[in-house]
SENUVEX-419499 format. One record per residue (C-alpha): residue in one letter; x, z, y. Coordinates in steps of 0.001 Angstrom, whole numbers, plus 500000, padded with zeros to 6 digits. Each point is the difference from the previous one (the first is absolute). Last residue first. Example, Ala and Ser with C-alpha at 12.3 -4.5 7.8 and 13.67 -1.06 7.14 Angstrom:
s513670507140498940a498630500660496560
//
This chain:
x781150547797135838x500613499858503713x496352499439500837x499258503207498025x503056501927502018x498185498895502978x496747501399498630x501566503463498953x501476500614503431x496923499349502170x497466501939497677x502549502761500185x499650499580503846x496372499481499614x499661503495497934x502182501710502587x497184498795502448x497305501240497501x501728503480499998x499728500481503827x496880499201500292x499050502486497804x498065499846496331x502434502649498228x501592499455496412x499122496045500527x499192497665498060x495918500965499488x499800499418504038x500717496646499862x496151499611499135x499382500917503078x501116496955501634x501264500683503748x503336500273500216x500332497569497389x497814497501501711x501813500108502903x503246498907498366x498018497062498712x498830499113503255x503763500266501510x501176498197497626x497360497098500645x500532500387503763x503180499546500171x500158496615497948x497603499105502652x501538500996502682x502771497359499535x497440497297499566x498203500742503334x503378500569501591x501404503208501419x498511502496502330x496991501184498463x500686500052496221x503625500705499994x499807502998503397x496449501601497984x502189500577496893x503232501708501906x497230501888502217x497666501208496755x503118500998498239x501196502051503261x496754501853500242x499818501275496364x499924503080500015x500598501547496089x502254503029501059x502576497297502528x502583499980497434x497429498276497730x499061497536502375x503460499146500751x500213499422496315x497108497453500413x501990498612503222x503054499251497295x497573498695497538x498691497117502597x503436499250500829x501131499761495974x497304497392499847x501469498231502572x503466499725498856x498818499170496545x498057497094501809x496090499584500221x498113496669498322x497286502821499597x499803499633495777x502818498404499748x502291502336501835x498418503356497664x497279502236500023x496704500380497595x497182501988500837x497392499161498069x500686501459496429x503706499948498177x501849500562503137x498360503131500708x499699501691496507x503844499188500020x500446501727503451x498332503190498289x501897499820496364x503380499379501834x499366502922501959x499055502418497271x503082499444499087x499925498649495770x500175502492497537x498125497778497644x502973500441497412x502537496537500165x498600497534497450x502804499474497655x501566496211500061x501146500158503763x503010501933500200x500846496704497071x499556497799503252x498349496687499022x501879496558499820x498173496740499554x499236498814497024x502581497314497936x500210496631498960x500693497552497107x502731502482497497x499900498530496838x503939499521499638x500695503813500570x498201500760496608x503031501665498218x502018501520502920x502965501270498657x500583503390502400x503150501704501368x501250503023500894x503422499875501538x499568503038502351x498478503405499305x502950502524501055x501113499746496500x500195496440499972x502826500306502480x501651496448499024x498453497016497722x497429499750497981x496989501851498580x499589501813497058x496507499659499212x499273496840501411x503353499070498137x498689501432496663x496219498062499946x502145496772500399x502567500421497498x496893500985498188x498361496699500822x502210497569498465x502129498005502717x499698495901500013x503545498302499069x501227499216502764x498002501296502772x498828499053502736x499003502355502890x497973499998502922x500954503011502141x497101502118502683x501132502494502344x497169502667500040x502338502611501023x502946499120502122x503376498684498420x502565502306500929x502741500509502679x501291503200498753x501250502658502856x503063502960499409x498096503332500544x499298501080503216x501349503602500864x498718503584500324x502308500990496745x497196502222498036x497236497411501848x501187496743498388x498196497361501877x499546496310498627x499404496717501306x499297497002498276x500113496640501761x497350497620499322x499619496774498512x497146497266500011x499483497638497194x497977497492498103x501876498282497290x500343496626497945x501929499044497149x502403503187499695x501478498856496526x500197502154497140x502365499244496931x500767500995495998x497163502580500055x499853503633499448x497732500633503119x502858502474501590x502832497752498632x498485497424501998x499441501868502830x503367500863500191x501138496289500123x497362499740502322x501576502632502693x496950500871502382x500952501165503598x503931499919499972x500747504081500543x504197499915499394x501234501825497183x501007497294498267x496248498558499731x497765502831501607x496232499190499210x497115500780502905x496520501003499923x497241501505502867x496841501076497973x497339498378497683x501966496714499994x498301497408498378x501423497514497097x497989496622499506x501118498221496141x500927496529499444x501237499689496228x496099500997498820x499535503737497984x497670500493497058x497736502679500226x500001502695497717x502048502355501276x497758500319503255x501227498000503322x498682501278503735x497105499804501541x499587500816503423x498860503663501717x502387501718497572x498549502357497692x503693501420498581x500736500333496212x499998502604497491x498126502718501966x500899504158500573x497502501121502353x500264501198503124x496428500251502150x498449500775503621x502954501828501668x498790500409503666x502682498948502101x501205502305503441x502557497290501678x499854501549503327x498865503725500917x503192501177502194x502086500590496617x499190496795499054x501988498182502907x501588497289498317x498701498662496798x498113501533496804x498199503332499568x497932500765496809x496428501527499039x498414500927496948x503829500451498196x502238497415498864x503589501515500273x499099501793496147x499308496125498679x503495499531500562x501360502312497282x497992499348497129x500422496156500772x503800500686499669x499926499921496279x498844496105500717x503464499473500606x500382496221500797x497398500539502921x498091498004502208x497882501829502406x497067497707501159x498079499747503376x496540499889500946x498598500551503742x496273500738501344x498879500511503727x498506502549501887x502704500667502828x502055497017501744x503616498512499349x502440501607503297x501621498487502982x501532503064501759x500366499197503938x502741501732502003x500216502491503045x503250502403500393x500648502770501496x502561500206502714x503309501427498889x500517504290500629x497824500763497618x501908498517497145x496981497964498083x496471500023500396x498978495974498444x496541499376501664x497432498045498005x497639496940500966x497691498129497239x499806497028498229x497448499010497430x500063497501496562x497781498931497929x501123498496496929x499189496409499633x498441498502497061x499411496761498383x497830498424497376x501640497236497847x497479498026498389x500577497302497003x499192502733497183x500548503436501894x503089500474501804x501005503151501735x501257500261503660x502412502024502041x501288498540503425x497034498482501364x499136496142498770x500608498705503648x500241496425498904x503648498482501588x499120497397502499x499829496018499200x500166497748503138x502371497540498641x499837500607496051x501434502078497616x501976498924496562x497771500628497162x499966501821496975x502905502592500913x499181500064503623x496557501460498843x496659498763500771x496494499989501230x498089497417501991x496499501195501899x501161502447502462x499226498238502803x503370499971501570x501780498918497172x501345502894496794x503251500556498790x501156502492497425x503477500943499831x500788503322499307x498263501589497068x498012503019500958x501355503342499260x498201501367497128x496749502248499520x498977502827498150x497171499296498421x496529502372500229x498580497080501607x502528499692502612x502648503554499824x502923499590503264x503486499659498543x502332503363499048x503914499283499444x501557500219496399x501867502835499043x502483498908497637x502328502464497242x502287498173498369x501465498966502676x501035503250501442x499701502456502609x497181502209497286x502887499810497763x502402501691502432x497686503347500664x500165500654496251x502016503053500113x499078501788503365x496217498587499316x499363501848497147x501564503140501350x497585499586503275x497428499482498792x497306500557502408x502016499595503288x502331497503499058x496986498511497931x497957499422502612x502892499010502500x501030497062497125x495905498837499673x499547499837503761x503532497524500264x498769497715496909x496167499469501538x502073499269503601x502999497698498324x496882498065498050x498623499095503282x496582500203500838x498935497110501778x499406497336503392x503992502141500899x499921502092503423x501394499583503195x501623502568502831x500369499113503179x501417501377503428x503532499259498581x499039495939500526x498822497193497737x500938499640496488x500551503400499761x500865500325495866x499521496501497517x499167502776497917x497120501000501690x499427503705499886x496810501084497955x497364501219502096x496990501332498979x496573501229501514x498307502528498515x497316500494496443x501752496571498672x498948500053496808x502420499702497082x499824497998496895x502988500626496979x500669497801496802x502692501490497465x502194497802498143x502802501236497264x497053503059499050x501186503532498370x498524503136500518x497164499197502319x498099502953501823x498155499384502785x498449503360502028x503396500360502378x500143503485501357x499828500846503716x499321503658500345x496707500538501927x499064501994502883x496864500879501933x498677500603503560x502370500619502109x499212500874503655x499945498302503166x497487501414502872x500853497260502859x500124499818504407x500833496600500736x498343499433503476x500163503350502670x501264497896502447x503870501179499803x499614498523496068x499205496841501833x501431497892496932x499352500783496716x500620503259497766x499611504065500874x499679502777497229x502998499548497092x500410503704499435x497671499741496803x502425497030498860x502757502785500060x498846502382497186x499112497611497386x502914498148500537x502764502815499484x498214500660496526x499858496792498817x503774499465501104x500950500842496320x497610498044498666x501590496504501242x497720498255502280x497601497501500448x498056500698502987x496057498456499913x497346499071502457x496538501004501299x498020499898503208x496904501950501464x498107498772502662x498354503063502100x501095499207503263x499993495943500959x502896497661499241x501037498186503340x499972496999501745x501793500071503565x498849497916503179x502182500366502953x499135500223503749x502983500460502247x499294496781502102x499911501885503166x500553503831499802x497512502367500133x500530502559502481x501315503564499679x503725498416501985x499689497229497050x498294500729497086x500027498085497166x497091498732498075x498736500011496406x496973498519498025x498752501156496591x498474497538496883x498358501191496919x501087499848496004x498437501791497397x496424500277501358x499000496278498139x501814501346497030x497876502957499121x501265503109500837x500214502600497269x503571499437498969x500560501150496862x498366497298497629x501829497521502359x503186501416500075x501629497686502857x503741499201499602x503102501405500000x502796497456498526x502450500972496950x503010502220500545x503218500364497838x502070503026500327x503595499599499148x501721502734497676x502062497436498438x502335499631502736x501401496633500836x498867500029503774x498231496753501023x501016498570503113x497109498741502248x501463503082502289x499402503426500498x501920501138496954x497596500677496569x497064501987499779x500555502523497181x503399500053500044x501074499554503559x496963503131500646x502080502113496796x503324500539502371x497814502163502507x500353503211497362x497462502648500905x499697501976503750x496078500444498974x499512498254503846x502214497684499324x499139498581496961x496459499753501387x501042497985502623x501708497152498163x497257500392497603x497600499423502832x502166496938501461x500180498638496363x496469500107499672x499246498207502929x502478497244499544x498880499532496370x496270499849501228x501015497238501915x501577497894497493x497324500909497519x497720498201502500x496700501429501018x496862497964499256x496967498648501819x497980497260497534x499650496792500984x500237498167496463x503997499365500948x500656503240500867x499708501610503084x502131501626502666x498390500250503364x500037498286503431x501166501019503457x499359497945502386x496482499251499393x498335496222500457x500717497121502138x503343500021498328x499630502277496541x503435502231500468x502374500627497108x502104502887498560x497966500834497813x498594503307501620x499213502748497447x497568501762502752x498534502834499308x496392501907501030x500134503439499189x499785502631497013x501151496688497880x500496501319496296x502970498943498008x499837500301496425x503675499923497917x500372499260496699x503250500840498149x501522497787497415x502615502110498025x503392498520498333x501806501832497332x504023500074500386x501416499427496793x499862500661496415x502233497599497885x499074497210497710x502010499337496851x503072497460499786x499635496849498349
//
């Protein structure tokens, strides 16, 4: 094998960004009954800046920077890519994580980070009706951090535009947005494993940003969306290794590029961590009735009227007689693809697999010389899936090790156990055989060469296909598709004589069938699948790690609320959701109004006095309760100023959280 080559060396950059006024990162989305414009945050609460945006902004003052030093234009394509959701092929890409809030920086604690400020138009100098808007925004003095990833040669060119970089947000024209951004420190990127030789390596990544890994069933339901695999593919883990060590090694790689494309070599995909186990796809076919009291699979028992399939989760690990299920959370969010100027830009939603969780994977590999190699992709932190130059996809490597056999979430047969004729097979990812060169599903005649037996039979099955799409970027063009067994499709087979369990141990590490390079064919013999009696419900794996206690100050307040005597909801005042969200809309009248509260006392005195005794009465309970936290003063330890005004947007909050409560 060919020696390693120097390359390009890649630098991570960060970057602080200090508010000199307040901002507003606006999401995109409006709060109804509350403000109108509403800010980024993450999924703990906390404000952040997308590395989406901050791309945009940096590209526009490198754009301009160029210009004004009269230097060559050609390098902003290179560094940032085309306007468009196209990704350029250059290797000088910048890569951008997410801003968010330096708390040992920022000096303001988190109750004053966030505040509330209303807007009008003006209509011939007077104010025009219905023109009041209610923006959240980042208050002066917060101070946010991020990193660029870039090659060293553009370290240089970096460090002297980001200080140029002086206005972000919307309502830039207001005086909003205004930013000192400087960089603070660099770092080269340097892997710290090193593992010489190894046929199986074992990787776990945390999710640090939202991911998306295209579906490879592709737009399964209009242009204006874009879906994402429940996992990590092995094709995304094998495509960040190859542009690592393009640009790293890039003599190494120019003469062993092909055996990192083939079967020999088998990146496996990445399932969410249980336990400290990574977990499988859960068997298909397991029933359950309505009360959740009889358990079974299709291939024990044949289902029954009124029978519904149990909602397991789509991962799951098996301990004794249990199966315990998990879901990986999942978000959705809106994105605007800026082509050709001259066509209308346009507005699609990115499904993506949520931050602050924990995925394993395994690299297979018939060279274990290659180890040496790959380990050099796997620095602190990776990006996988679409859009990681705009901040998604950023992994925290938290091991690679070289093991001798996978921890799969179910047990699987040892060399020492004997093996029964009937044997369960589970497909860890999509699988297909080709039989003539035609794709036929499973082939058993192939099988049985595979398990080094005289003849398989299919007895029983649980199934679901897909078909397998693939994009080749160099060519801009769809791949031929592979209609493949999905993942977690569950066989039954005999066989004739029984298998021994090396033949076993070799085809789990082998795989079968077509593009097992790319991941697919991987397979499991489940040893213990017979004992399985019942299973937990499913739990996100976003959910496993306490998220930090940077929870919004006003989910902490309302909380406080609803957790001592003044609780909200339909069943506590037999009120609808419709009139509840009347009685929040005249509190954010209130609010409009500077704290007066004239019009709240007229909507409230109209139900009690003019309706029915028993209609007023459900009014007058609210309304008691809302009275009580204008008036108790021992509301006045929530908020960062005791005013009338901030007690009504209290209530409103109050308002919001409780209905969600009831929804939950």
């Amino acid at each position: 094998m060919a020696k390693g080559g120097t390359g390009m060396s890649r630098v991570c950059l960060t970057v602080q960004m200090k508010l000199s006024s307040d901002t507003i990162f606006s999401s995109g989305y409006s709060i109804p009954g509350g403000e109108d414009i509403s800010i980024k945050r993450t999924e703990d609460g906390m404000p952040y800046l997308s590395g989406s945006t901050m791309k945009g902004l940096l590209r526009e003052t490198t754009e301009n920077y160029l210009v004004w030093t009269k230097s060559d234009e050609t390098i902003l394509h290179e560094l940032f890519g085309k306007e468009s959701c196209a990704d350029s092929d250059s290797k000088r890409r910048l890569v951008f994580s997410d801003w968010t809030v330096d708390e040992q920086e920022t000096q303001l604690p988190q109750e004053e980070w966030v505040s509330t400020r209303t807007f009008t138009a003006l209509e011939e100098d007077v104010v025009k009706q219905g023109s009041l808007r209610l923006a959240s925004c980042l208050n002066s003095g917060i101070v946010l951090t991020g990193t660029i990833i870039c090659d060293s040669e553009d370290k240089k060119l970096l460090k002297d535009v980001i200080p140029f970089l002086k206005w972000v947000g919307l309502l830039r024209n207001r005086g909003f947005g205004k930013v000192e951004t400087k960089v603070t420190e660099s770092h080269s990127l340097i892997s710290k494993y090193n593992i010489p030789s190894a046929s199986l390596l074992r990787y776990r990544i945390r999710l640090k940003t939202p991911l998306s890994v295209s579906s490879l069933t592709g737009n399964t339901r209009n242009e204006n969306y874009l879906d994402t695999r429940n996992y990590i593919s092995g094709t995304a883990v094998r495509g960040m290794v190859i542009s690592q060590l393009a640009l790293t090694e890039p003599e190494w790689f120019e003469k062993n590029k092909s055996i990192l494309l083939t079967d020999g070599t088998r990146f496996l995909g990445a399932y969410p961590v249980v336990s400290e186990t990574a977990a499988v796809p859960t068997p298909m076919g397991f029933y359950e009735d309505k009360k959740q009291e009889h358990f079974y699979t299709v291939l024990h028992h044949d289902v029954e009227p009124g029978h519904k399939r149990a909602k397991i989760g789509a991962f799951c690990i098996q301990k004794d007689s249990i199966l315990t299920g998990i879901s990986p959370k999942m978000d959705s969010f809106m994105r605007i693809q800026r082509g050709n100027q001259e066509k209308e830009q346009k507005v699609f939603t990115s499904r993506v697999l949520c931050a602050d969780s924990d995925w394993e994977g395994y690299i297979q590999l018939d060279d274990p010389d290659l180890a040496a190699y790959i380990t050099k992709a796997f620095t602190n932190t990776i990006h996988l899936g679409a859009s990681h130059y705009a901040g998604h996809g950023l992994c925290e490597v938290l091991a690679l090790e070289a093991i001798e056999q996978p921890n799969w979430g179910m047990a699987t047969y040892s060399d020492a156990d004997i093996i029964p004729e009937t044997i369960y097979m589970l497909l860890l990812s999509p699988a297909a055989m080709q039989k003539d060169g035609v794709t036929v599903g499973l082939d058993e005649s192939k099988l049985s060469d595979l398990l080094g037996v005289e003849k398989v039979e299919i007895t029983k099955c649980s199934t679901s296909v897909t078909e397998i799409n693939t994009f080749n970027r160099t060519w801009r063009c769809y791949a031929p598709s592979e209609v493949m067994y999905e993942k977690g499709s569950l066989f039954q087979l005999h066989c004739t004589p029984a298998p021994d369990a090396g033949t076993l141990k070799l085809l789990e590490k082998t795989g079968l069938g077509i593009r097992r390079a790319e991941g697919f064919g991987q397979v499991l013999f489940l040893k213990d699948f017979d004992q399985i009696k019942n299973y937990e419900k499913p739990e996100s794996n976003a959910e496993i790690h306490d998220f930090p206690e940077a929870k919004t100050q006003r989910q902490k307040r309302c909380q406080r609320l609803l957790e001592t005597e003044f609780p909200l909801g339909s069943d506590n005042y037999q009120l609808s959701n419709s009139q509840i969200g009347s009685i929040q809309e005249w509190v954010q009248t209130a609010i409009a109004d500077g704290g007066k509260t004239e019009k709240l006392d007229e909507f409230f005195r109209h139900n009690i006095e003019d309706r029915s005794p028993e209609y007023a009465k459900r009014f007058e309970a609210i309304r008691n309760e809302i009275d009580n936290i204008m008036k108790d003063a021992s509301i006045a330890e929530l908020l960062p100023n005791d005013t009338p005004t901030e007690r009504l947007m209290l209530i409103s909050e109050w308002i919001d959280l409780s209905r969600k409560e009831e929804k939950a």
